[in-house]
Structures are given as C-alpha cells and as structure tokens.
C-alpha positions in Angstrom: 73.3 41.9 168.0 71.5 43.4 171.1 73.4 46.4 170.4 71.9 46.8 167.2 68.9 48.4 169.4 70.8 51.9 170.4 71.5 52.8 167.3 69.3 55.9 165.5 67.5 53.6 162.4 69.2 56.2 159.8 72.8 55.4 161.1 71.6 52.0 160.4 70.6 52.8 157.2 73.8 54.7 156.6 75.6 51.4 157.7 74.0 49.0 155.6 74.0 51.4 152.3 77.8 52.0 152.8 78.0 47.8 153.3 76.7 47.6 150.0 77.6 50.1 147.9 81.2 50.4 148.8 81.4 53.8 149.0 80.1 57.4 150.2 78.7 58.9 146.9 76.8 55.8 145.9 75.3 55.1 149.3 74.4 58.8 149.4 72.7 58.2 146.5 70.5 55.9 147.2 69.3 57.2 150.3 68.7 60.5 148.4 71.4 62.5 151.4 74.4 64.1 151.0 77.8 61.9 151.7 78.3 64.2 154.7 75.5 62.7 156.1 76.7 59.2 155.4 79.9 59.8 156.6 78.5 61.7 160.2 75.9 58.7 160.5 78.8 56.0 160.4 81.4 57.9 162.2 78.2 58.1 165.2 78.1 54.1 165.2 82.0 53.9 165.3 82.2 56.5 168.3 79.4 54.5 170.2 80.8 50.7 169.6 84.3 52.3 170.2 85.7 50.6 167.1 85.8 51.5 163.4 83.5 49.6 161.5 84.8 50.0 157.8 88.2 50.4 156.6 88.7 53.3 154.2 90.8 52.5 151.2 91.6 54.2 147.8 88.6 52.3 146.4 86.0 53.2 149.1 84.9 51.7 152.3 84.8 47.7 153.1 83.5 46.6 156.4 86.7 45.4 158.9 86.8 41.6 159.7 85.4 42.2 163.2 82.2 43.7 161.7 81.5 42.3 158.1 79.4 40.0 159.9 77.4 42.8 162.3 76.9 44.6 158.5 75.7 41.3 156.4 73.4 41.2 159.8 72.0 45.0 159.1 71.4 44.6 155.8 69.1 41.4 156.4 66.9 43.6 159.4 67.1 46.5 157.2 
C-alpha cells in the first residue's frame, strides 16, 4: 500500500466513493462533483498503477479481483 502515498487525496476519494456506491452518479453524489470528475479522477489512478482498477459493467463499476482488496484498504484510511 506504499503506493497509496502518490495519489492526489481526491482521486482517492473518487476511488473509495466509486468502491462503495457502485457507480458514477451516486459516487458523484456524495462528493457533491460532477461524474466527469469521478470518472477523470479514477481513470488518473488507472493510468498511474498501469492497470484498471474497476471493471465497468451494465450495472456500474465493481473493483477487479487484483484491486478489491487495495479499495476495501481506501475506504478504511479514507
């Protein structure tokens, strides 16, 4: 989790809103920002680990298998 340092806190935030709500509009939501900004702020930490972090499906985002772990592990420092 030493990575966790580089990151900008709001793409963290970003990260562990999308973790928990599931999907752009809700975690939007409750960081009072547009989905846009969501969406930027995660596709930022996906560029910089070099790996995508949530799959997108019909239903919304879920973290991938590699990652659900890093996420649960946001959410707690969050």
């Amino acid at each position: 989790m030493d990575h966790i340092a580089r990151f900008q806190m709001n793409g963290l935030r970003a990260l562990s809103a999308l973790s928990r709500y599931g999907t752009l509009s809700k975690a939007a939501s409750h960081l009072c920002v547009s989905p846009g900004a969501i969406s930027k702020q995660v596709v930022r930490i996906e560029e910089q680990l070099g790996h995508r972090v949530f799959d997108r499906t019909s239903d919304g985002f879920v973290p991938v298998q590699d990652y659900h772990g890093f996420t649960r592990g946001t959410v707690r420092r969050i």
